[in-house]
N, C-alpha and C positions, 0 to 999 in steps of 0.2 A: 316664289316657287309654290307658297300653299295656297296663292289665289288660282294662282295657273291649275295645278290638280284640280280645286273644285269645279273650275270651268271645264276641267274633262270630263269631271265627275259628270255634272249636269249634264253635257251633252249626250253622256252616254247614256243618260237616264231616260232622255229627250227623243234620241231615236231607236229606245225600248219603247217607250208608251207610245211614240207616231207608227210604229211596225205594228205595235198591239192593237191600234187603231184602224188600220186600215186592213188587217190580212185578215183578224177574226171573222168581220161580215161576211169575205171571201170563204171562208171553211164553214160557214152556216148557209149560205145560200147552194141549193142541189147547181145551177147551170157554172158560178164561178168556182166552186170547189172541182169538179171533174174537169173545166178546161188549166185550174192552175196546180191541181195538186196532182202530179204527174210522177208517174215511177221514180224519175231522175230528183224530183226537187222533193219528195217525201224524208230523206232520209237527212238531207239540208234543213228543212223546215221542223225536225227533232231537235237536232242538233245545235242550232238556233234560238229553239227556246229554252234547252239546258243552260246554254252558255249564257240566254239572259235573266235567267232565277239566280245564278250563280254570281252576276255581276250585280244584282240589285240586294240580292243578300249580301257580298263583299261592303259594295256602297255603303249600307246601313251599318255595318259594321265597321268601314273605316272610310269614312267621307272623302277623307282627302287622300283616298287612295293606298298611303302608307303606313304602320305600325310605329308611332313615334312612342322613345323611352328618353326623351329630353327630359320633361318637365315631370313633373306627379300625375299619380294617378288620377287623382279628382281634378285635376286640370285640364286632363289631356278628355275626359267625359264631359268637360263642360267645352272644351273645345269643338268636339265632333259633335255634339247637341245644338250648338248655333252653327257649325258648318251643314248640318243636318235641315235645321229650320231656314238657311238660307236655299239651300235644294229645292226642298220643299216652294217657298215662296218664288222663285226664280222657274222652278217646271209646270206651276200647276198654272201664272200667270199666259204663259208660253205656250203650254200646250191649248188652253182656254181659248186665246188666240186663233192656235190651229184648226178645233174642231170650229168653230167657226167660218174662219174661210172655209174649209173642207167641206163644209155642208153648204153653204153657199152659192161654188163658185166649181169645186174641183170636186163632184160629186161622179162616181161613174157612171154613164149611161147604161140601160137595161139593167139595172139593178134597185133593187125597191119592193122584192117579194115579203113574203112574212117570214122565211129563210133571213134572208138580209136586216129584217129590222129587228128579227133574234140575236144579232150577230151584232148589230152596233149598240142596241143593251146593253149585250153583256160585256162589250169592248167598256166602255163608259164606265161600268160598274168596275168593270178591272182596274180601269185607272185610278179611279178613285179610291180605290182598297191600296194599291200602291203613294196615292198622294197622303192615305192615309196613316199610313207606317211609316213615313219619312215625318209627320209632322210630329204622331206622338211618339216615335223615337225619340226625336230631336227634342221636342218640351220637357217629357219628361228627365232627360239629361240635365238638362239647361234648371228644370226645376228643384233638381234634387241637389244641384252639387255646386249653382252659383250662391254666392255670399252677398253679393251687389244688389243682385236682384231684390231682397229685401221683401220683407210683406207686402209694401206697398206695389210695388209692378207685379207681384205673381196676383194679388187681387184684381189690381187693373185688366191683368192676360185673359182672368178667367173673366170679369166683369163685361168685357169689352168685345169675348170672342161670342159671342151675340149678334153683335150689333154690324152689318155690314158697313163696308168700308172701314169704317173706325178699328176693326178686328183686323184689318192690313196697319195701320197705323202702330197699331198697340203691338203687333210680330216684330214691325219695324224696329222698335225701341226696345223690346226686350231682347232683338238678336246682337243690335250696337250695343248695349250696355253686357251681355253676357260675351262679345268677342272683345271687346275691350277692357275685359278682367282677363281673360286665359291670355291672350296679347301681354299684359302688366304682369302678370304669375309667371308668365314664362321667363319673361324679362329679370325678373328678380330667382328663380331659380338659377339660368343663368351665371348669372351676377354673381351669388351664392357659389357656385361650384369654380368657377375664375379664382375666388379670392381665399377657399376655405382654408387652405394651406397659409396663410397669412394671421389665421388665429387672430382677428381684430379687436374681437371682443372678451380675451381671455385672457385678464387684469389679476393684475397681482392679489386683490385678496376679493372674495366672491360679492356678488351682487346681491342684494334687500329689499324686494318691492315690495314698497307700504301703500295699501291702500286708501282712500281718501272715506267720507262718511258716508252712512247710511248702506257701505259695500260688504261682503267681506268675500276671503279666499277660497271660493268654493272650489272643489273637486273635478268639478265637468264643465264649470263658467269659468272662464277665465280672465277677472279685471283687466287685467291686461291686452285683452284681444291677441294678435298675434303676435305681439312684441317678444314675449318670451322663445320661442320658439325659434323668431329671427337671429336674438341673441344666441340662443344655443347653439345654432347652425354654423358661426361665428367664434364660438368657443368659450362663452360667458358660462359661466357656472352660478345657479340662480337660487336664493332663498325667498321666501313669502314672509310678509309682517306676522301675519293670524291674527292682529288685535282685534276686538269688538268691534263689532259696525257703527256704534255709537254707543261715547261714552266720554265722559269728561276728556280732557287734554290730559290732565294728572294721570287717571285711571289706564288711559289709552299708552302713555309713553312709559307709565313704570313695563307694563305687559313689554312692550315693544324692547326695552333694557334687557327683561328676561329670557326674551327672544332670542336676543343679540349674543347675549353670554351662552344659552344653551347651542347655538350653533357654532361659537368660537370652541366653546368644547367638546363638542364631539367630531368635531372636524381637525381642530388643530391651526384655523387659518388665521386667528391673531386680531383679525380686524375685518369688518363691510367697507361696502360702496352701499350706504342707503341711497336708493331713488325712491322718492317720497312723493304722492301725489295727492293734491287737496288740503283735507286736513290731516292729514298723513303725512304732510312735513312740520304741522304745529306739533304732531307726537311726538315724530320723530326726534325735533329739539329739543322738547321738553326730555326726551329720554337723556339725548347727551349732556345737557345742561344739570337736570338737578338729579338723574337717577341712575347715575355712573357709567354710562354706555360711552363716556367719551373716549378711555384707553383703547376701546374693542371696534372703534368707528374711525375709517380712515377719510371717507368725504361723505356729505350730506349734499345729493342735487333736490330740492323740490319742486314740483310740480304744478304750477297752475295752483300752488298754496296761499289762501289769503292770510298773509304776514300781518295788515294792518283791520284787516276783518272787512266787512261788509256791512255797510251803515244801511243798505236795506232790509238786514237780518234784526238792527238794532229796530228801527221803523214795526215790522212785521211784532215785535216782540215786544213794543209801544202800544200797537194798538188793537191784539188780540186778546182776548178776554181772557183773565187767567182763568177761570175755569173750564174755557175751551184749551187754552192749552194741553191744562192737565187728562183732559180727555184724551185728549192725540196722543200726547205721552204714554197713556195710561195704555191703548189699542196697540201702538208702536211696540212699545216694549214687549208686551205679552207674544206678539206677534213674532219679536226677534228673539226672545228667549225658543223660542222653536225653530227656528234658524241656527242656532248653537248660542249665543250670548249668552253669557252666565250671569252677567248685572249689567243690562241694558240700562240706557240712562239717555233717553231724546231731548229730554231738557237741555240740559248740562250737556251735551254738545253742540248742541243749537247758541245755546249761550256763548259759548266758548268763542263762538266763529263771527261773535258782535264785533262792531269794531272799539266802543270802550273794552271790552274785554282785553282785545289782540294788543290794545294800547297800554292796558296794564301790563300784562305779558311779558310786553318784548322791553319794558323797562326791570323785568326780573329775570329775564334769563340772556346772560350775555352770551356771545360766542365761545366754546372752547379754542386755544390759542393753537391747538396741535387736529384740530379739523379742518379740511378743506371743505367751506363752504359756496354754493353757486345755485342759479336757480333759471327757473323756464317760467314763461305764459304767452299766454295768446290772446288773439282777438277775433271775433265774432264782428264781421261787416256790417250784417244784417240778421234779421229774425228768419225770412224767409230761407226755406230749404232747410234749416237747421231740425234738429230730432225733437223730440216732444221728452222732459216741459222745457228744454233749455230755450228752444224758439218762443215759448211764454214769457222762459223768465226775464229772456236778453232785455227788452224795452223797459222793465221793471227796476231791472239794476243799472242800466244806462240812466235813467231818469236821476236816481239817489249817487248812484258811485261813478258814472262815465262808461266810457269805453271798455266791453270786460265780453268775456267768454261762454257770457250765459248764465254764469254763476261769483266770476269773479272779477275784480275789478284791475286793468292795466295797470293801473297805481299801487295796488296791495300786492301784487306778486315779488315785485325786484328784493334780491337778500342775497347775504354773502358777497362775495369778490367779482362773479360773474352774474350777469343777467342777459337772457338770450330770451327776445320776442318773437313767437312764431303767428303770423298771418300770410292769406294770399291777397293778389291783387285784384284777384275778380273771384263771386262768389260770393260764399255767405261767411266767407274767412274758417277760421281755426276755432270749435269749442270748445268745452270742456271736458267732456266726452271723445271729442277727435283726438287730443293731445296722448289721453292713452288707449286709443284703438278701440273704444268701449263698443262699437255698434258695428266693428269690421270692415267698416267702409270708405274705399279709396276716393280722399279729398283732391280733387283737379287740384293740383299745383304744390302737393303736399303728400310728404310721403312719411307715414309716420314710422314705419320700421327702421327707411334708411335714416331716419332724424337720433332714433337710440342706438344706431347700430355706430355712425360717427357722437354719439353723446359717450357713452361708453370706451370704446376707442381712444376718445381725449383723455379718461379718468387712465386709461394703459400708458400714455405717453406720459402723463402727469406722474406714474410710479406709484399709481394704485392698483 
């Protein structure tokens, strides 16, 4: 039904600008304006161009004809901005067409004064003041409110719209890439509103997302990307780790304990669901393990957490000069104490995430018997397409550790009772970054909100 509208759309766009084309020379030339603008047709010929201000302004304002209140706001904007850019592209090629034949072939005879060549000017100029408000309508929609989009194609759009032909290419791609997010947003709002009475995600004691290194839980950034959100929708009630962005395992999981305890108390809920991502689940155990978090925690899931460490961190930490470390260290820290960190410590998390390190580790903290523990990771196919630095680092840690995410290696992830591998089958697979929504962007074959909205879900049947 909404390809059918735009195709009304268009055409009604189409024999506005073919009427605008050919009647304006008519009313600027003296012999064709006094035989066609006749008592009888003057009153037609206002009425006419009311009715096509009216519908070119409607257009613009609702491409596909109707007032849809399905989906959200920012969706239904980036909707009618590629239905807007596809107008655009679909009339201007069309009528481009037109004026050609037309001046070729179907040109009227005895006409061709200076009246007339005033009149196809300013015909010309009309259109293109009209191709031109359909285009930057529609971009700037599409520019403001798609997420897919990405710095990289809004660089390319601008880079590209230069260059003929190639500026056809580059519309092409950014109107498929921006209809096939509002297409998927719909789809999932949808989905959302079918099920929300089913409370899928609204588990017996609240949710704990710990962040992994180098991150923390900013205010307007959201680690999480949209995951949180999707959970809320869902009925998950959600708390944030807050530990330091980097800082020993010790230093990070006592924080993370106190965490735990200060939200049992002021809530009254008895116990978390930590979902732990990175090093965010080495805290996280070390909370429950040695710093008393295990009464107050009902399951630990982590994330794409190196359990067994990364023998490429040990290598890097081989064979970097200690007095170049300590510089980075030295820049880092200062750097992340203005970020909030109160005892930033770059070293001593870097260290931590060795794999002698994680080996020591995991021979000193055993499981608690009254947690449920389970875990996630993924895999990275390839470098290519992947976000920057992980498409660096993939080949890097494939070389030393295998198979891994960018950062982490398939072998170091697996803990607990459950282990769940997420890759696709085509593409550049599942990162580290993708696994918690870091860069907002929907992986062909992977969908990472429905992935927590049934992870979660499972911790409610489970009786957490």
């Amino acid at each position: 039904m909404k390809h059918i509208k735009k195709i009304i759309s268009a055409l009604l766009l189409l024999a506005e600008m073919t009427a605008l084309y050919i009647l304006i020379p008519c009313m600027t030339d003296a012999g064709a304006r006094s035989a066609f603008f006749t008592p009888f047709c003057i009153p037609i010929v206002i009425s006419a161009c009311f009715i096509g201000f009216f519908l070119f302004v409607y257009i613009n304002l609702f491409p596909c004809l109707t007032f849809r209140s399905a989906s959200g706001r920012r969706n239904r904007i980036l909707e009618d901005g590629a239905a807007l850019l596809q107008l655009f592209l679909s009339t201007i090629i069309i009528e481009s067409l037109f004026i050609i034949l037309y001046s070729l072939s179907i040109r009227p005879d005895g006409h061709g004064g200076f009246g007339y060549g005033i009149g196809r000017l300013i015909s010309l100029l009309l259109l293109a003041l009209m191709e031109s408000v359909l285009f930057w309508n529609g971009i700037i929609r599409v520019y403001t409110t798609s997420v897919q989009l990405g710095i990289k194609w809004r660089v390319i759009g601008i880079a590209c719209g230069f260059i003929p032909l190639v500026h056809i290419w580059a519309l092409c791609r950014i109107i498929s890439i921006a209809s096939r997010e509002a297409a998927f947003e719909e789809e999932k709002y949808l989905l959302d509103q079918v099920r929300a009475e089913n409370r899928l995600c609204e588990t017996k004691y609240p949710l704990l997302l710990v962040h992994g290194v180098f991150f923390r839980d900013f205010r307007f950034f959201n680690y999480w990307g949209r995951i949180p959100f999707a959970l809320k929708k869902n009925g998950a009630s959600i708390y944030y780790g807050s530990q330091q962005s980097a800082a020993s395992v010790a230093d990070c999981g006592q924080e993370l304990a106190d965490r735990i305890r200060s939200i049992v108390q002021e809530t009254g809920c008895e116990k978390v669901n930590i979902i732990a991502h990175s090093k965010g689940g080495l805290d996280s155990r070390y909370a429950i393990s040695v710093c008393g978090a295990a009464p107050f925690t009902a399951s630990l899931t982590t994330v794409n957490t190196p359990h067994r460490g990364c023998i490429f961190a040990d290598y890097l930490l081989d064979k970097i000069p200690a007095k170049v470390q300590k510089s980075v260290a030295r820049k880092y820290n200062a750097a992340l104490k203005k970020c909030g960190d109160k005892n930033p410590d770059f070293l001593a998390a870097v260290q931590d995430l060795t794999a002698s390190a994680c080996e020591r580790r995991n021979k000193e903290l055993p499981n608690h018997p009254d947690v449920f523990y389970q875990s996630v990771g993924s895999r990275m196919n390839c470098a290519f397409g992947g976000r920057f630095p992980l498409n660096m680092a993939y080949p890097l840690v494939r070389h030393f550790d295998g198979a891994n995410d960018g950062l982490v290696s398939v072998e170091s992830a697996p803990f607990g009772e459950n282990f769940t591998l997420l890759t696709t089958k085509e593409g550049r697979g599942i990162s580290h970054g993708d696994v918690i929504d870091l860069n907002r962007e929907n992986v062909p074959g992977f969908d990472v909100r429905e992935f927590y909205i049934k992870l979660v879900g499972d911790l409610k049947e489970r009786g957490f």
